[in-house]
C-alpha positions as CSV (number, residue, x, y, z in Angstrom):
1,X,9.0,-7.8,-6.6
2,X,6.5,-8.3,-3.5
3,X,3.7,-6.8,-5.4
4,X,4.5,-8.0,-8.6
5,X,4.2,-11.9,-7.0
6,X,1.1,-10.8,-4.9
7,X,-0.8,-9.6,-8.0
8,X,0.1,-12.1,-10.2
9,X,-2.2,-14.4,-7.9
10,X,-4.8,-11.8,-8.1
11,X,-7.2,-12.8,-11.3
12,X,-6.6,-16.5,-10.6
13,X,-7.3,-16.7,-6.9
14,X,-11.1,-15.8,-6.2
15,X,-11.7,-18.7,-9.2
16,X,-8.9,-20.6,-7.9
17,X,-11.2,-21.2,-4.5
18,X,-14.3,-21.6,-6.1
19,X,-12.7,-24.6,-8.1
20,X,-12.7,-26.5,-4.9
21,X,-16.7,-26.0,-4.9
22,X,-17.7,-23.6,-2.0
23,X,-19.8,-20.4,-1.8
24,X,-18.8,-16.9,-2.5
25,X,-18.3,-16.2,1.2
26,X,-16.0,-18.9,1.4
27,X,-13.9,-17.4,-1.4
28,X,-14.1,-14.5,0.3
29,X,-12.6,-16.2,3.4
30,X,-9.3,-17.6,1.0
31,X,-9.3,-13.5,0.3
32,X,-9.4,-12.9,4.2
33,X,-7.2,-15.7,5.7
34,X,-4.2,-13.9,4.6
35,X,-5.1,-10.7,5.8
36,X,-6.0,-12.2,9.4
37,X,-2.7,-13.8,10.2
38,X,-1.2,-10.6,8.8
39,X,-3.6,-8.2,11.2
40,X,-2.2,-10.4,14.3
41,X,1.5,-10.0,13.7
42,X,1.4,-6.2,12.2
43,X,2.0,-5.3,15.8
44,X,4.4,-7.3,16.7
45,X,6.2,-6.8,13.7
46,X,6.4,-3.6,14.4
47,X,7.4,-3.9,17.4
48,X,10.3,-6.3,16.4
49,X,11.3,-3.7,13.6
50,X,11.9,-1.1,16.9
51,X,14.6,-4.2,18.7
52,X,16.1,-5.8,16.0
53,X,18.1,-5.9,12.3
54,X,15.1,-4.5,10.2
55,X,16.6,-6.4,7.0
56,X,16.8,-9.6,8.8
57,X,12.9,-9.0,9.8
58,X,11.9,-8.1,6.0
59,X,13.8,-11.2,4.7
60,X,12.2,-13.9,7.3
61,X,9.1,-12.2,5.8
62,X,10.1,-12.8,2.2
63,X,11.4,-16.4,3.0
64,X,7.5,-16.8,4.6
65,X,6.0,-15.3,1.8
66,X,8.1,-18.0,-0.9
67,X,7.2,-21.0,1.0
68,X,3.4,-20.0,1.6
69,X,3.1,-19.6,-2.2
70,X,4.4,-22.7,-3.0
71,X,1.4,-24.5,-0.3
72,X,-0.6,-22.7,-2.0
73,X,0.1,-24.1,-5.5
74,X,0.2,-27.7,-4.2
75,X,-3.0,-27.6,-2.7
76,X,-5.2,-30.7,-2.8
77,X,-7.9,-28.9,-0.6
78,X,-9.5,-25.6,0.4
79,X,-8.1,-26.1,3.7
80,X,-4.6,-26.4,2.7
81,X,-5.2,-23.4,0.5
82,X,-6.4,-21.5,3.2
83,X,-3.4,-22.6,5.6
84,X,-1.1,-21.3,2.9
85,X,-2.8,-17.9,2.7
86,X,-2.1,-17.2,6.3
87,X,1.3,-18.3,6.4
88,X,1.9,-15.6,3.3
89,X,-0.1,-13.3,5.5
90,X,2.6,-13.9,8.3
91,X,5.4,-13.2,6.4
92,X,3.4,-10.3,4.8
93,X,3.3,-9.0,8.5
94,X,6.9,-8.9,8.7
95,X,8.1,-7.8,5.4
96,X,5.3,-4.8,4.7
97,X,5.3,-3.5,8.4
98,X,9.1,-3.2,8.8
99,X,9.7,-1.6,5.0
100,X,6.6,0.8,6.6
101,X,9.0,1.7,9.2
102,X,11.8,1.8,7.1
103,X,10.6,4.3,4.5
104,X,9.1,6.7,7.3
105,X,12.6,6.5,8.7
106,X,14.5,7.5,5.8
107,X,12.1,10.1,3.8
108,X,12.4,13.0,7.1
109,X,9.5,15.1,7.1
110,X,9.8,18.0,4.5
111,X,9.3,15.7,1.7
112,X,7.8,12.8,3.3
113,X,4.4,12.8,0.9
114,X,6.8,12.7,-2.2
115,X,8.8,9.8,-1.0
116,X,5.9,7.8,0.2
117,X,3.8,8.7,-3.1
118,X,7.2,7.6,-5.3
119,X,7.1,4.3,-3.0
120,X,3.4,3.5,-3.9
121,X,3.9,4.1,-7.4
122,X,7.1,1.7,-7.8
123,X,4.6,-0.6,-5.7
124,X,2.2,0.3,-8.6
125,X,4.6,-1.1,-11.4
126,X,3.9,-4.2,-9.9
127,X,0.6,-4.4,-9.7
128,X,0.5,-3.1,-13.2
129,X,2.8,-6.1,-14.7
130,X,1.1,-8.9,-12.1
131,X,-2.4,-9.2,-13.4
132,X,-1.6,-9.5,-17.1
133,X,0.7,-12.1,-16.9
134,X,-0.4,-13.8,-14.2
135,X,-3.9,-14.7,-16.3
136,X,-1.6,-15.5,-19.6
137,X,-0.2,-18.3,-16.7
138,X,-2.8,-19.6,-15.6
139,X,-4.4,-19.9,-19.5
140,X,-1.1,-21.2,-20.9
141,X,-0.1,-23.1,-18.1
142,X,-2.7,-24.1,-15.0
143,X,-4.3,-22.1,-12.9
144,X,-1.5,-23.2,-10.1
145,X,1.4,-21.5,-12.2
146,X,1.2,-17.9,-11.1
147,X,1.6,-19.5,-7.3
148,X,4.9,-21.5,-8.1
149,X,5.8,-17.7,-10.3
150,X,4.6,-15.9,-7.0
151,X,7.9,-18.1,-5.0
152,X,10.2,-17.6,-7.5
153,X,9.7,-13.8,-7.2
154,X,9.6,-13.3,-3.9
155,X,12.7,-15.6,-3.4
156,X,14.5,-12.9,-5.8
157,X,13.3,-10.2,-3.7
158,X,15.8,-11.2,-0.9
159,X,18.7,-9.8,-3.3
160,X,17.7,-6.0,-3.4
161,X,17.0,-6.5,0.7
162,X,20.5,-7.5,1.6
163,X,21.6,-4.4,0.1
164,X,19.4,-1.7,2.2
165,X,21.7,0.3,5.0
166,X,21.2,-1.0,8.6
167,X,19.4,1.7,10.5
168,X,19.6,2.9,13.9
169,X,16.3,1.8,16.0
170,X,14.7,3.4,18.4
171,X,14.0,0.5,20.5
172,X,17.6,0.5,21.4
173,X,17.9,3.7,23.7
174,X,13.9,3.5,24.8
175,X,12.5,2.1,28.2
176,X,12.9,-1.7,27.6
177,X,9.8,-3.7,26.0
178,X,7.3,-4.6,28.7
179,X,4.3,-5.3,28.2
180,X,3.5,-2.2,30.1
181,X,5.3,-0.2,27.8
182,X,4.1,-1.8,24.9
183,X,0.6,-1.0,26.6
184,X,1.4,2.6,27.4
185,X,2.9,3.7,24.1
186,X,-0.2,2.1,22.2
187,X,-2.8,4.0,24.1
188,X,-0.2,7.2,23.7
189,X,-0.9,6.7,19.7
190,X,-4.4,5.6,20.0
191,X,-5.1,8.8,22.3
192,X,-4.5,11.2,19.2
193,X,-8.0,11.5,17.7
194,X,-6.6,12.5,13.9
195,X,-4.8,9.0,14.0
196,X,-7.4,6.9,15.0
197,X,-9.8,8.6,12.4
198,X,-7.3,8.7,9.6
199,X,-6.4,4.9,10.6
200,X,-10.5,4.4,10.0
201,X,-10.2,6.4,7.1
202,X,-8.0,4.1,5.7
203,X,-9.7,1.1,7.1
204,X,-12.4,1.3,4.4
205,X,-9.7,1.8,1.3
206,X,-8.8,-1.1,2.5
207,X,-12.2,-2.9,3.2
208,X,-13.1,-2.0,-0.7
209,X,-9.6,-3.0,-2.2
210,X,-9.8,-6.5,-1.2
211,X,-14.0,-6.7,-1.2
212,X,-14.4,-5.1,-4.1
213,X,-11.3,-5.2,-6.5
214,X,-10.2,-8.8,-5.3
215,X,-12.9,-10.7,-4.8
216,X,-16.4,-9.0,-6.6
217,X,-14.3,-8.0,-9.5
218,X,-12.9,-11.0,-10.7
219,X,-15.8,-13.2,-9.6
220,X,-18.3,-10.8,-11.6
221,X,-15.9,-10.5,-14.5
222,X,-15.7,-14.4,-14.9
223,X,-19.2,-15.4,-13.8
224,X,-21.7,-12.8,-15.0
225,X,-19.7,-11.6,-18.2
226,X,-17.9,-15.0,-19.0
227,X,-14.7,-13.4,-19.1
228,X,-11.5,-15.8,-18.8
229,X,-8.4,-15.2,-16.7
230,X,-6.7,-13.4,-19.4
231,X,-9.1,-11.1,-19.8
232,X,-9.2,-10.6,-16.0
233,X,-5.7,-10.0,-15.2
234,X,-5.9,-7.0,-18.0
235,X,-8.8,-5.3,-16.1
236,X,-7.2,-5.3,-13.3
237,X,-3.6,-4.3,-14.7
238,X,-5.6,-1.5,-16.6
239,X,-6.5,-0.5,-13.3
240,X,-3.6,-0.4,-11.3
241,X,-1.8,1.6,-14.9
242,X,-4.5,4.4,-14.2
243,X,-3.8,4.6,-10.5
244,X,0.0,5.8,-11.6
245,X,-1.7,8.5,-13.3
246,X,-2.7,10.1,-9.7
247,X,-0.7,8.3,-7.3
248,X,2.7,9.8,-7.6
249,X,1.9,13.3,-8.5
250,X,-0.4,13.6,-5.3
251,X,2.6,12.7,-3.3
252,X,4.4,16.5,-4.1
253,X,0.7,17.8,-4.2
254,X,0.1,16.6,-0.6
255,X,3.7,18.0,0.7
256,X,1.7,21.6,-0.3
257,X,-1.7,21.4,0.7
258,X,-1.8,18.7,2.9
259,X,-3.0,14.8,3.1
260,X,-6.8,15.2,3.9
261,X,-8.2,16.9,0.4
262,X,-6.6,14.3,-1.4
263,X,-7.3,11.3,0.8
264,X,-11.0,12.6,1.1
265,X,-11.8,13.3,-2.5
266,X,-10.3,9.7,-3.2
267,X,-12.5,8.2,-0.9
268,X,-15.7,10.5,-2.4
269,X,-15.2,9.6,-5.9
270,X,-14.1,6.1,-5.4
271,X,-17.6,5.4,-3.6
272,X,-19.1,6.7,-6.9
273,X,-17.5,4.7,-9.1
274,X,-17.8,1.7,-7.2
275,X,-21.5,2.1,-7.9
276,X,-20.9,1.7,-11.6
277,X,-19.0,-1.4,-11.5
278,X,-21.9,-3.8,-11.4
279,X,-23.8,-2.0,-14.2
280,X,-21.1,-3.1,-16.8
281,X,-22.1,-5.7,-19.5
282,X,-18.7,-6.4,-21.4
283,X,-15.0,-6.6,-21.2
284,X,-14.7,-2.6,-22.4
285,X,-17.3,-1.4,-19.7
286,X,-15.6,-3.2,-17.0
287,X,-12.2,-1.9,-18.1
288,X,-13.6,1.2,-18.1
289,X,-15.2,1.5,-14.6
290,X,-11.6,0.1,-13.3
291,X,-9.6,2.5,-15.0
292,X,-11.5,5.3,-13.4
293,X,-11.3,3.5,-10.1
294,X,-7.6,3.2,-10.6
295,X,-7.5,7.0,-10.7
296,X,-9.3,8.0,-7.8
297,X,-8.2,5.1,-5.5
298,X,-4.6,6.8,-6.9
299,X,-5.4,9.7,-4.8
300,X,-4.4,7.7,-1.7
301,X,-1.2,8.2,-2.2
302,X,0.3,9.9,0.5
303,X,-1.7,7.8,3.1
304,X,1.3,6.5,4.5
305,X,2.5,9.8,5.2
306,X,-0.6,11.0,7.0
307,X,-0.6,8.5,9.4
308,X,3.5,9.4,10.2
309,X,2.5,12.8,10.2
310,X,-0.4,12.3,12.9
311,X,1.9,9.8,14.8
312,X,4.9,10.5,17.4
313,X,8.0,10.6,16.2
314,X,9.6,8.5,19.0
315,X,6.6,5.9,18.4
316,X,6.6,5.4,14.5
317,X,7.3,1.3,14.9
318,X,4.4,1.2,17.3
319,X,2.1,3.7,15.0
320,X,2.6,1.6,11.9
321,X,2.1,-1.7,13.5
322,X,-1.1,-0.2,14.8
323,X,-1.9,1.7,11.2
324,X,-1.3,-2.1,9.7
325,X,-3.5,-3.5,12.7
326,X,-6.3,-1.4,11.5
327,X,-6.3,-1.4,7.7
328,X,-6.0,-5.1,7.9
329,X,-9.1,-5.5,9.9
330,X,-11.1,-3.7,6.8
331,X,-8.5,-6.7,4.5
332,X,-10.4,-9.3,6.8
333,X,-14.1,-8.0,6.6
334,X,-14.1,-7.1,3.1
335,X,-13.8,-9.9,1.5
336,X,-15.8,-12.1,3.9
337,X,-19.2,-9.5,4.5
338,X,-19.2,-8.5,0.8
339,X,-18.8,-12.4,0.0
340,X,-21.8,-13.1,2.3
341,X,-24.0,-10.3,0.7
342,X,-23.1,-11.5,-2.6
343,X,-24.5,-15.1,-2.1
344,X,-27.5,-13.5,0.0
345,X,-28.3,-11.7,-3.5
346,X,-27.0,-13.5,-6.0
347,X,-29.1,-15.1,-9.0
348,X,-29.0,-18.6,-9.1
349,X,-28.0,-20.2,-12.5
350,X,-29.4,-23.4,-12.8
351,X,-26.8,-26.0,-13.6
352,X,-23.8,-23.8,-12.8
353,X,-20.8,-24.6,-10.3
354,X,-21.1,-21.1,-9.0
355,X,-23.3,-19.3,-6.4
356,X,-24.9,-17.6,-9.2
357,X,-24.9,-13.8,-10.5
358,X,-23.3,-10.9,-8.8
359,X,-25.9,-8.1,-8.2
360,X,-25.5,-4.8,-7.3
361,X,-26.2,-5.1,-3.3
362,X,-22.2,-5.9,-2.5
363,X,-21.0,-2.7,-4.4
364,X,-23.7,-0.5,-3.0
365,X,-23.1,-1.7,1.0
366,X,-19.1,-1.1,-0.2
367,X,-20.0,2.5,-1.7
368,X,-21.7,3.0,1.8
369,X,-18.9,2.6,4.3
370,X,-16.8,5.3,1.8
371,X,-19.5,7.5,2.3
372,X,-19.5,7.3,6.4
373,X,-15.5,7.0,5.9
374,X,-15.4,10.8,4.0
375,X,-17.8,12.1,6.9
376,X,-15.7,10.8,10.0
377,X,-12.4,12.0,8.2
378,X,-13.6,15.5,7.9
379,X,-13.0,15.6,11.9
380,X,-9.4,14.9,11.2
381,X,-6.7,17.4,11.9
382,X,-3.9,17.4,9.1
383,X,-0.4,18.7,10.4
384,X,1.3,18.7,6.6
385,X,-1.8,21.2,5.9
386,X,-0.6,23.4,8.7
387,X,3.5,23.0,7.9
388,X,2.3,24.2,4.2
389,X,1.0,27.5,5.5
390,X,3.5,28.0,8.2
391,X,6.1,28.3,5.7
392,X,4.1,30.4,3.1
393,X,3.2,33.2,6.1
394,X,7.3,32.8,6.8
């Protein structure tokens, strides 16, 4: 339901800022805002998820996430948009963090890339469903519909939440939560190498997903091939239906060979793909390009279970508000740096209300940081690789 709200936004949102006339960074800052509220309470958040009721945590999120949308869709200014964007960012924080910690919990370790895959890929379903109809919205309606749909959604989501188990936490029977504590178990996590560099690993996923496929892609779709929101929101559903295709068979995959082949050939081919995605000249080629991204961005799968795999098992709350830290530090600069290169390079249109046409720089400088991503995460030790053979020599 979270995702399905989130990506209803998604083909409206980029255009939805530019309508308030400012530059493609600045619409890359909309993209941002939320991600920056969200990378200063992922820690705390998971540190709260450690003390208290985790469903009360995910439903304060949820409630957050409800009002924020409906800011957003009232907006008389970029400002006010922008305010809203971080207050869904907050309650993003709290909800996303804790069902993190959650999941981990409950999946144990033998199967943990399965479960985590299966996760993502009902995740998927939404982001499949969101983009279509949130551009058939925005064209039958306004382009402030999908915001006031996005509220409505979420709202529902509190149902299937006030039915998850209670779980135990950790926080309970550990050292009480000083901020020396706090400060000693981060530098315990941080002190693993394979965390850190699967963490930066995951980093640029992130860095491209909200750089690339939130803000280029729909700016380049509407501005350089004069597609409408419609047209949009099925590029980018067509992308998120061929992610399924990898996403939730990689999960079992993973469980046998491990979680770096697959993180690393996603990160690989997705930097070569990315390099096509400018080069497309109608609604087909586009579609295209993002339906092969879909596939190999799919291959990131059992990411979430890499980083419980590298991380201590007495530390998981800490290690995913740290993991969510991280990744949404590449959510932040994406959006913003690839906004800023795309109005250093754009081609003005004379007459238009936009910063002009989308070049290829932005996608190239994204391809890049893939590129030094697969080399650093080469260095990474993988423990589900090692489990795999253990039990095979047994």
């Amino acid at each position: 339901m979270v995702v399905l709200g989130l990506s209803i936004t998604a083909p409206i949102l980029p255009n939805y800022a530019e309508s308030f006339q400012v530059s493609y960074t600045l619409v890359g800052l909309v993209i941002s805002s939320f991600a920056i509220t969200r990378m200063i309470l992922d820690m705390p958040a998971g540190l709260l998820s450690r003390k208290y009721n985790k469903k009360t945590i995910m439903i304060s999120g949820l409630v957050l996430i409800a009002i924020s949308s409906i800011l957003a869709g009232l907006a008389p200014n970029y400002i006010t948009l922008v305010v809203a964007r971080m207050i869904e960012g907050a309650g993003s924080a709290l909800y996303v963090t804790t069902a993190n910690v959650f999941l981990a919990q409950i999946s144990g370790k033998e199967k943990r890339g399965q479960w985590m895959s299966l996760y993502w890929g009902v995740l998927l379903l939404g982001a499949v469903l969101g983009p279509t109809l949130g551009g058939i919205l925005a064209d039958t309606f306004d382009i402030r519909a999908p915001f006031f749909s996005y509220a409505l959604i979420a709202g529902v989501g509190v149902i299937p939440t006030l039915t998850l188990p209670t779980l135990a936490n950790s926080g309970k029977d550990s050292a009480p939560q000083s901020f020396r504590n706090i400060v000693r178990d981060i530098r315990q996590v941080l002190s693993d190498s394979s965390f850190v560099l699967v963490s930066f690993a995951i980093f640029t996923l992130f860095f491209l997903r909200t750089g690339v496929r939130s803000t280029l892609v729909p700016l380049f779709a509407t501005n350089n091939l004069g597609l409408d929101s419609s047209d949009v929101g099925i590029v980018l559903s067509i992308a998120s239906m061929s992610m399924g295709l990898t996403i939730v068979p990689i999960g079992s995959i993973s469980d046998r060979i491990g979680r770096k082949i697959p993180l690393a050939l996603c990160i690989l081919f997705t930097a070569g793909i990315t390099l096509f995605i400018p080069f497309s000249t109608d609604l087909f080629t586009l579609t295209a390009a993002l339906a092969i991204y879909g596939i190999t961005t799919g291959l990131s799968g059992p990411t979430i279970a890499y980083v419980a795999d590298v991380s201590p098992e007495d530390k998981l709350e800490v290690s995913m508000g740290l993991y969510r830290m991280i990744n949404d530090i590449g959510y932040v600069l994406g959006p913003l740096l690839l906004g800023f290169l795309a109005d250093l390079t754009a081609t003005p249109i004379e007459g238009a209300s936009h910063s002009g046409l989308i070049g290829p720089i932005p996608f190239v400088a994204a391809s890049l940081v893939l590129v030094i991503a697969f080399i650093v995460l080469l260095k990474a030790d993988d423990p589900s690789r090692r489990k795999g053979t253990d039990i095979i020599l047994k």
